[in-house]
N, C-alpha and C positions, 0 to 999 in steps of 0.2 A: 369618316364613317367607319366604325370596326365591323369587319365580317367576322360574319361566324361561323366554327369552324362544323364541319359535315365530317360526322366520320362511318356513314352508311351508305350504300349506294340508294337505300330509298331517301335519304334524303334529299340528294340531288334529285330525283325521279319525282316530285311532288311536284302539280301545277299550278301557279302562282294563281290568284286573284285578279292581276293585272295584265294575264297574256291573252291577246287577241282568240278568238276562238276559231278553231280545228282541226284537225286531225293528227295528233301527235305521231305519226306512224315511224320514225327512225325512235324513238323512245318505246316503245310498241315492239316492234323489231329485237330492239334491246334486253328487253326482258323476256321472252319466248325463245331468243336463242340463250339468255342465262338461265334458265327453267327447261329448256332440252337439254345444257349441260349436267345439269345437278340430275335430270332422270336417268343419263346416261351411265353416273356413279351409282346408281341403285340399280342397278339390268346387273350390274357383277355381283348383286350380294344373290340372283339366281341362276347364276352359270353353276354348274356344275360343274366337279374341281375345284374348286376356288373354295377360300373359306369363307367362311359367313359375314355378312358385319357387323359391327357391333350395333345394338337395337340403337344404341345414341344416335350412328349415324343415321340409321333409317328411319329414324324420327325426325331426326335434325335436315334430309332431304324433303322428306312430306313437308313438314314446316315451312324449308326456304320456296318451293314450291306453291304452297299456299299463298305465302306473301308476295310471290310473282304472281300471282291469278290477283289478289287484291290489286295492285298495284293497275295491271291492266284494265283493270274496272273505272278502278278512280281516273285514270287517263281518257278509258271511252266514258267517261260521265260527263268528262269535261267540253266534249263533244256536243253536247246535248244544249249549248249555250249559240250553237251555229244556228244563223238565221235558216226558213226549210227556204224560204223563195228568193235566195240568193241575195238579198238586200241586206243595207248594215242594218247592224245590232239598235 
């Protein structure tokens, strides 16, 4: 069988069809502390002293930001496949 190759980290980050259902929270985790890192690079484009940064980057952090909030969506949607009264699927 060839794999294929991932070269995003949302790649990896996508929940199969085939996985049992609940609470993905270490993937979860994963992306809310990559989306506090990336707001952390934006907090310096308003310190003062500092130069500005380029609109690219401050576009290109909202952006990867966005697609960590997607991400965490589609992760709690998958959620929504858990039985409520604790019995299998």
């Amino acid at each position: 069988m060839k794999s294929k190759c991932l070269a995003l980290p949302e790649e990896l980050l996508t929940v199969s069809s085939d996985v049992e259902a609940g609470i993905p929270i270490d993937a979860i985790n994963c992306i809310i502390i990559r989306a506090d890192s990336v707001l952390a690079l934006l907090e310096d484009h308003f310190i003062e002293d500092r130069p500005p940064l380029p609109s690219a980057t401050v576009a290109g952090t909202l952006w990867d930001v966005r697609g960590a909030l997607a991400l965490i969506k589609t992760l709690a949607d998958s959620t929504r496949k858990m039985p409520r009264d604790g019995g299998a699927l």
